[in-house]
TORZA-524500 format. One record per residue: y, x, z of N, C-alpha, C in turn; residue in three letters. Coordinates in nm, 2 decimals. Atoms other than C-alpha are relative to their C-alpha. Last residue first. Example, Ala and Ser with C-alpha at 12.3 -4.5 7.8 and 13.67 -1.06 7.14 Angstrom:
BEGIN
LOFI   n_north   n_east     n_up   ca_north   ca_east    ca_up   c_north   c_east     c_up   type
LOFI     -0.11    -0.09     0.00      -0.11      1.37     0.71      0.11    -0.08     0.08    SER
LOFI     -0.12     0.09     0.00      -0.45      1.23     0.78      0.12     0.09     0.00    ALA
//
This chain:
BEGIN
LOFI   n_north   n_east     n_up   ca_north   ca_east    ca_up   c_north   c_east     c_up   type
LOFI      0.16     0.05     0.01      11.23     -5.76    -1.01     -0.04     0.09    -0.13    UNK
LOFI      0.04     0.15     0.11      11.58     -5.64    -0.98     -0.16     0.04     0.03    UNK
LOFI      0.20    -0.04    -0.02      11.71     -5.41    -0.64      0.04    -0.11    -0.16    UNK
LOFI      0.03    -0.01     0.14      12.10     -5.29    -0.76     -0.14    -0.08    -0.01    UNK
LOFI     -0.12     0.14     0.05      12.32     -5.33    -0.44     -0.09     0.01    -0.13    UNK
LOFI      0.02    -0.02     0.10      12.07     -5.05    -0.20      0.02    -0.15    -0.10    UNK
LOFI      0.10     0.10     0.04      12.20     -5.05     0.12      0.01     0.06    -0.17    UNK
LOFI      0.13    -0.08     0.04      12.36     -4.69     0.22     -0.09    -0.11    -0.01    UNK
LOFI      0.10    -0.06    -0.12      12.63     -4.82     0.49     -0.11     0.02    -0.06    UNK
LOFI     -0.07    -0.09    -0.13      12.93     -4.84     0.17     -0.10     0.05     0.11    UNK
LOFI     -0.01    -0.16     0.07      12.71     -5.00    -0.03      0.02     0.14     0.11    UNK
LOFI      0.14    -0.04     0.00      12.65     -5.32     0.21      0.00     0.17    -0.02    UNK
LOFI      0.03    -0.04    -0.14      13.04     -5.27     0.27     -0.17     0.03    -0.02    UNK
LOFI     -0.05    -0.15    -0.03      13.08     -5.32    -0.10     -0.01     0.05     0.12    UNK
LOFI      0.04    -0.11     0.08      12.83     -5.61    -0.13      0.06     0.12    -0.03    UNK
LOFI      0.13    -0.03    -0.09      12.97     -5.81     0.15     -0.07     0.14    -0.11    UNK
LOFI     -0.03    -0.09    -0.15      13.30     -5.78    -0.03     -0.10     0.05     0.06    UNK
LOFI     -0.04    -0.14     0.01      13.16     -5.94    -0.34      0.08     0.09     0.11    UNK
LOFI      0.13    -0.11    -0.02      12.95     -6.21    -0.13      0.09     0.11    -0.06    UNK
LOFI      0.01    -0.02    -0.11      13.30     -6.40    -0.05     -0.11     0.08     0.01    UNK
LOFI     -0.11    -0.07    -0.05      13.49     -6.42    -0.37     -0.03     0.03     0.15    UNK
LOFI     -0.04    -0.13     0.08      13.18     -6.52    -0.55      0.06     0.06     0.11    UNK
LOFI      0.11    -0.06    -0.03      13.09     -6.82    -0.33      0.02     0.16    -0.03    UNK
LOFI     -0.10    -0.04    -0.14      13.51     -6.89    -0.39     -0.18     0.06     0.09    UNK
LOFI     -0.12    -0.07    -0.03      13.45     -6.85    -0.76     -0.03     0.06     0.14    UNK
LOFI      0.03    -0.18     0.04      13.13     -7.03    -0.79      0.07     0.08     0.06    UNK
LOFI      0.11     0.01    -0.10      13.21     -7.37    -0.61     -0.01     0.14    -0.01    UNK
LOFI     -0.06     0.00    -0.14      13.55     -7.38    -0.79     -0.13     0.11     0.09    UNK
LOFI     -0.08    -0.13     0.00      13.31     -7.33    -1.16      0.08     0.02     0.12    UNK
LOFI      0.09    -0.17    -0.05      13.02     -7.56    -1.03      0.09     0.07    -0.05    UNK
LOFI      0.07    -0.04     0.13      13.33     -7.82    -0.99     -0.08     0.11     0.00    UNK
LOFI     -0.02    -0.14     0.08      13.45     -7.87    -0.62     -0.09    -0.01    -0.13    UNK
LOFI     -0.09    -0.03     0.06      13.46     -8.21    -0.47      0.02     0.12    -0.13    UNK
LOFI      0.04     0.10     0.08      13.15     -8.19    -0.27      0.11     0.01    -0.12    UNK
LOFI      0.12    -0.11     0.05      13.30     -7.87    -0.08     -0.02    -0.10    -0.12    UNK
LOFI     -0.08    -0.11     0.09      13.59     -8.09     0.01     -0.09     0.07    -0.06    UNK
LOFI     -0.08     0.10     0.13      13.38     -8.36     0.12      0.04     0.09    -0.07    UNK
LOFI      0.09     0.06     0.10      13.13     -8.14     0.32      0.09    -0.04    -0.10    UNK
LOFI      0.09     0.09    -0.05      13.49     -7.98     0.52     -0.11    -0.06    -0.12    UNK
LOFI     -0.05     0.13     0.07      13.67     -7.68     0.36     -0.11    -0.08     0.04    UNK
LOFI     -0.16     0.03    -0.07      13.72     -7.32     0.47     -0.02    -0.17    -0.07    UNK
LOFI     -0.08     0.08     0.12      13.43     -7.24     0.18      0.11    -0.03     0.06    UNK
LOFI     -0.09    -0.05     0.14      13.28     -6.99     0.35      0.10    -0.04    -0.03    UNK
LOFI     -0.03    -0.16    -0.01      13.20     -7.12     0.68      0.04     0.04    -0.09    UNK
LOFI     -0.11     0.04     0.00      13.18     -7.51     0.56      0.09     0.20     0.04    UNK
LOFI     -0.09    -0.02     0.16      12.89     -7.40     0.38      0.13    -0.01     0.04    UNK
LOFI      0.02    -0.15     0.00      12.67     -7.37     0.74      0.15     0.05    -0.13    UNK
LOFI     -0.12    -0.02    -0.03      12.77     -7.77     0.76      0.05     0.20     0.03    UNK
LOFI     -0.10    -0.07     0.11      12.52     -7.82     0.51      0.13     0.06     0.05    UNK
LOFI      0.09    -0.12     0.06      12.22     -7.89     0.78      0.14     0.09    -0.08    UNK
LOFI     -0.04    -0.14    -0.08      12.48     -8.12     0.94     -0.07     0.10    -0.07    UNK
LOFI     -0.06    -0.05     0.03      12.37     -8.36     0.65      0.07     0.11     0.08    UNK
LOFI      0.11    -0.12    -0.02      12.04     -8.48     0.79      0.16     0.07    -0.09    UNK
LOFI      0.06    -0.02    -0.12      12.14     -8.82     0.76     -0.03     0.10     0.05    UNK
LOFI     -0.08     0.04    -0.07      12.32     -8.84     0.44     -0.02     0.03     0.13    UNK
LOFI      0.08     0.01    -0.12      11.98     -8.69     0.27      0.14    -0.04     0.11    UNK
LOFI      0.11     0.06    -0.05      12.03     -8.79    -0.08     -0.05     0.03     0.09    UNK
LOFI     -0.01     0.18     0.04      12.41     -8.71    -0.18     -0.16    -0.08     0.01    UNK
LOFI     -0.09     0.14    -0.02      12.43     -8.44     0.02      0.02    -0.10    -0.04    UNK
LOFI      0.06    -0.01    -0.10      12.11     -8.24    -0.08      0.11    -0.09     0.10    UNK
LOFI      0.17     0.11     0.00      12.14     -8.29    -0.45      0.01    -0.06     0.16    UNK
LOFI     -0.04     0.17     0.01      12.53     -8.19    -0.44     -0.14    -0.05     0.06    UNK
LOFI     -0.05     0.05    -0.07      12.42     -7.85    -0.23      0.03    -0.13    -0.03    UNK
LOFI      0.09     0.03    -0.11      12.12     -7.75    -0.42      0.10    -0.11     0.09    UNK
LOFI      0.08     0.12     0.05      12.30     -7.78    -0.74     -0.09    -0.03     0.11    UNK
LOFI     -0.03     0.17     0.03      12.53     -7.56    -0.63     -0.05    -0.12    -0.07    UNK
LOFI     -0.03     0.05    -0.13      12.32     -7.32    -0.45      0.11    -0.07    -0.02    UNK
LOFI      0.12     0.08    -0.10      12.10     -7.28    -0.75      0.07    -0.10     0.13    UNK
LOFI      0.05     0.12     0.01      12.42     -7.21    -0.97     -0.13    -0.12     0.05    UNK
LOFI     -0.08     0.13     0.00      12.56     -6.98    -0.75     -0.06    -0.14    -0.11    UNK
LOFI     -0.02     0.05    -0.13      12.22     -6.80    -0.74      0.15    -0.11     0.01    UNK
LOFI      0.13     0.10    -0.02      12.14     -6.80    -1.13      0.05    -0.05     0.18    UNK
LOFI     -0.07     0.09     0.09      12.55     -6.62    -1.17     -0.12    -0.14     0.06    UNK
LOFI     -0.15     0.09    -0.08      12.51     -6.38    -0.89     -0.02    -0.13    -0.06    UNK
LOFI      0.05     0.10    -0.10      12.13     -6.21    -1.01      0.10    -0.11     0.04    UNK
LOFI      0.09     0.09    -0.01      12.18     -6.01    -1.28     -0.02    -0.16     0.06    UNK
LOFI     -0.01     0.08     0.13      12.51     -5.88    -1.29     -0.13    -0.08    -0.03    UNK
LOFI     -0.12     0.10     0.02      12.49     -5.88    -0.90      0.02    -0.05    -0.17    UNK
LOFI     -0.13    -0.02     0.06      12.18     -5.69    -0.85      0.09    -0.12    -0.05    UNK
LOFI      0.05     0.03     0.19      11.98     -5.80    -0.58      0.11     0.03    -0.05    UNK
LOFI     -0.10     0.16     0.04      12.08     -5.70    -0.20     -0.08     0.04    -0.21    UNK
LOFI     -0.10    -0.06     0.10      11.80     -5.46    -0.06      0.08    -0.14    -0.07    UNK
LOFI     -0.18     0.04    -0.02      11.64     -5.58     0.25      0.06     0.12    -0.08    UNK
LOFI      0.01    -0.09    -0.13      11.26     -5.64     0.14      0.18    -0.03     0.02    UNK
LOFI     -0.11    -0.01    -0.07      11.26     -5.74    -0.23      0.08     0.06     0.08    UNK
LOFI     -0.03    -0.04     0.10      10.94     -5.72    -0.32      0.14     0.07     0.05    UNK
LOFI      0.06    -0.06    -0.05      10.84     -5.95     0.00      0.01     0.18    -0.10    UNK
LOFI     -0.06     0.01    -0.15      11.04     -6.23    -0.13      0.00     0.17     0.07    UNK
LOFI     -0.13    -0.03     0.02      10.89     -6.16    -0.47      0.09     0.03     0.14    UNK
LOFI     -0.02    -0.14     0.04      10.54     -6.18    -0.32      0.13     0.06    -0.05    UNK
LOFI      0.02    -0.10    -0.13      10.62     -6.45    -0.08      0.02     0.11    -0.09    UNK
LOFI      0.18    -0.05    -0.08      10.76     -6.66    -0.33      0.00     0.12     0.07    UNK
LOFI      0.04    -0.11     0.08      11.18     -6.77    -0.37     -0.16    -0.02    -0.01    UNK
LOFI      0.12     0.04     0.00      11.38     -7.06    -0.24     -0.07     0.17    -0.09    UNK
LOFI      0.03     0.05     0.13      11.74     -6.93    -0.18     -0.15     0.02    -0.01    UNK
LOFI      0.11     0.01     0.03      11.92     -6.88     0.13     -0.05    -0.07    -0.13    UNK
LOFI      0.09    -0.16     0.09      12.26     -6.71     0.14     -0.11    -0.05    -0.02    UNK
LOFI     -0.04    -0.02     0.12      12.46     -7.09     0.19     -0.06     0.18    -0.07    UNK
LOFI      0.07     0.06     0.12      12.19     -7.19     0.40      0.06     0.05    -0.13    UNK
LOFI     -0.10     0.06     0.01      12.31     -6.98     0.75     -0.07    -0.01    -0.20    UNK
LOFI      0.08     0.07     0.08      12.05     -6.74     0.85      0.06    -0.14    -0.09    UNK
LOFI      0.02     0.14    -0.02      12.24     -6.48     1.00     -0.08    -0.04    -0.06    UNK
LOFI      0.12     0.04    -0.09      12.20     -6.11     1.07      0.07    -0.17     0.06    UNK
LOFI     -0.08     0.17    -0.02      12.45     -6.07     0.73     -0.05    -0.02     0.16    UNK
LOFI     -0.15     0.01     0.03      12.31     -5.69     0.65      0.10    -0.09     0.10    UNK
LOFI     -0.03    -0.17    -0.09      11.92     -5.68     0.82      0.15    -0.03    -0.01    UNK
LOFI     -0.01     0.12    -0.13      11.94     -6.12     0.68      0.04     0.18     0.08    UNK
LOFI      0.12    -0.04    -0.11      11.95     -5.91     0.35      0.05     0.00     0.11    UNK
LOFI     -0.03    -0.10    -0.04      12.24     -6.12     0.10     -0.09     0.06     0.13    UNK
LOFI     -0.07    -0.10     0.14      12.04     -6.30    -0.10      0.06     0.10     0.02    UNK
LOFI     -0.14    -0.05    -0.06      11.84     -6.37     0.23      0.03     0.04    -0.11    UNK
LOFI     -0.11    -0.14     0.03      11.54     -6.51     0.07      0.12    -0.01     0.05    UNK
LOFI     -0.14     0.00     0.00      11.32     -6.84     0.20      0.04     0.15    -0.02    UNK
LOFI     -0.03    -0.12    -0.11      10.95     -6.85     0.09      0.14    -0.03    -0.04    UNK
LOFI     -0.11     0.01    -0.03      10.76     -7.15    -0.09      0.05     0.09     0.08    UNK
LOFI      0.02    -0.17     0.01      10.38     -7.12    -0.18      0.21     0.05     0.03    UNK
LOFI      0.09    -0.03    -0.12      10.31     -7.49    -0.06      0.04     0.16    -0.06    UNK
LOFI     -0.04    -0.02    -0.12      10.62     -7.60    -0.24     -0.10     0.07     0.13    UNK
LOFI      0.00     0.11    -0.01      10.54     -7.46    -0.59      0.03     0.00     0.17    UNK
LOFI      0.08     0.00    -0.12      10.72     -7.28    -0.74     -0.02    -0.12     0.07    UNK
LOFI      0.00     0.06    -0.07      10.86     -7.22    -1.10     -0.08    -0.03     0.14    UNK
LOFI      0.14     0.06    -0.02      10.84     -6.87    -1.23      0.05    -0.15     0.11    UNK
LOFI     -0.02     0.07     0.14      11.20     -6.74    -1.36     -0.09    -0.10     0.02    UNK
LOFI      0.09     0.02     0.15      11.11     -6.45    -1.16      0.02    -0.09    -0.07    UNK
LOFI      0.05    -0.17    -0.01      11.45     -6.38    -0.94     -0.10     0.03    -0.14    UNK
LOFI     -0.16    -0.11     0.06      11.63     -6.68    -0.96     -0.06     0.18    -0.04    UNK
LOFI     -0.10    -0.14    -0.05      11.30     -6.86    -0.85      0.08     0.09    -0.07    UNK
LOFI      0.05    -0.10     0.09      11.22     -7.22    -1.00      0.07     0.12     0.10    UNK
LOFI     -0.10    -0.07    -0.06      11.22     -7.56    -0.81     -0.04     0.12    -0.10    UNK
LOFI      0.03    -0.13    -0.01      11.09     -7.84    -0.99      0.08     0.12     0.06    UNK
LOFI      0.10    -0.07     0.04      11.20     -8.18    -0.90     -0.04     0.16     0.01    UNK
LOFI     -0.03    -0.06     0.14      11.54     -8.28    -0.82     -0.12     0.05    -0.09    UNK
LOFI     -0.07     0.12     0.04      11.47     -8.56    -0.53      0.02     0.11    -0.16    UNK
LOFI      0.03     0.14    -0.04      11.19     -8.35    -0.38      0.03    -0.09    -0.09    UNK
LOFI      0.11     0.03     0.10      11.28     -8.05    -0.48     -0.04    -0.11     0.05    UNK
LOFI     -0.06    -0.04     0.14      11.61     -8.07    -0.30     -0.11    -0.02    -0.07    UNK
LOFI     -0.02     0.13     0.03      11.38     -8.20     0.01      0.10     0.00    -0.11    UNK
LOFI      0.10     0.11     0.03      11.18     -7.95     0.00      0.07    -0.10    -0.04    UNK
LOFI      0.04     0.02     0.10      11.50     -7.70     0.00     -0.10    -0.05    -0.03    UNK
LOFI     -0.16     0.03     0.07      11.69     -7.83     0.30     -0.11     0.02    -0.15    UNK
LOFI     -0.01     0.14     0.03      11.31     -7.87     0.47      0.13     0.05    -0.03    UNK
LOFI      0.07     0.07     0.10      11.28     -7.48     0.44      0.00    -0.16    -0.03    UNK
LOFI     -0.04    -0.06     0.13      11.63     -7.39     0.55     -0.14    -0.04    -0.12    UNK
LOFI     -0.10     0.05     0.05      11.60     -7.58     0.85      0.01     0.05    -0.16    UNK
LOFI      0.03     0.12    -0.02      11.26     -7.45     0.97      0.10    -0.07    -0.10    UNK
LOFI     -0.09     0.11     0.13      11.39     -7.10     0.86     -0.08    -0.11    -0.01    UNK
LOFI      0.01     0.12     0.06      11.24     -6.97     1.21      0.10    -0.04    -0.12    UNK
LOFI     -0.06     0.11    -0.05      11.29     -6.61     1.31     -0.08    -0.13    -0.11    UNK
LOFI      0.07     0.07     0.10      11.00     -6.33     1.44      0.12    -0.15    -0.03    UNK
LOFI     -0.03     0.13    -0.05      11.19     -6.05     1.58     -0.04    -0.10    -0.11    UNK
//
């Protein structure tokens, strides 16, 4: 099944847009927007959602690298909460209009845009944290593989 991350790619153009360069968590290699691929941090197979707070800008070939294995956590957690909190202020305080997009975050976080906004990147972290480490013991648990690195 073929899905659309329409939403997910204009959320992060328009982050790069207003923040500049985007870089992937993964390779380190910044990207550019015509070569731009959405990742399931947690594998869309796992989550079978699409919801913004797991998506993170990547490239095809990494993307594609990847596949549906969850990235390792001591590696990988720390770069992702801090992408997807700096994605989230950028993208609320310069696209007002287009702000439903964020209301995916309100799922986690039990806490309306404002309240989210509010949160220091250490809050933000935490309760991000405190919601993929679960997912990542169940993943285990049905035989995913919690370790992939580049």
């Amino acid at each position: 099944m073929l899905r659309k991350l329409t939403n997910a790619i204009f959320f992060w153009k328009e982050v790069a847009k207003v923040d500049g360069n985007i870089f992937c968590i993964y390779s380190n290699k910044e990207m550019s927007l015509e070569n731009l691929s959405i990742d399931h941090f947690i594998p869309w197979s796992f989550v079978t959602h699409d919801q913004l707070w797991n998506l993170i800008p990547t490239t095809r070939s990494v993307n594609s690298s990847k596949g549906n294995n969850f990235p390792s956590l001591p590696e990988y957690l720390d770069p992702f909460v801090e992408i997807q909190h700096k994605a989230f202020k950028v993208f609320l305080e310069n696209n007002q209009n287009n702000k439903k997009l964020l209301y995916d975050y309100t799922t986690i976080f039990k806490k309306d845009l404002e309240g989210i906004a509010r949160l220091n990147s250490e809050e933000f972290g935490d309760i991000l944290k405190e919601n993929i480490h679960p997912l990542y013991q169940i993943g285990e648990n049905m035989g995913f593989s919690t370790d992939w690195t580049l």
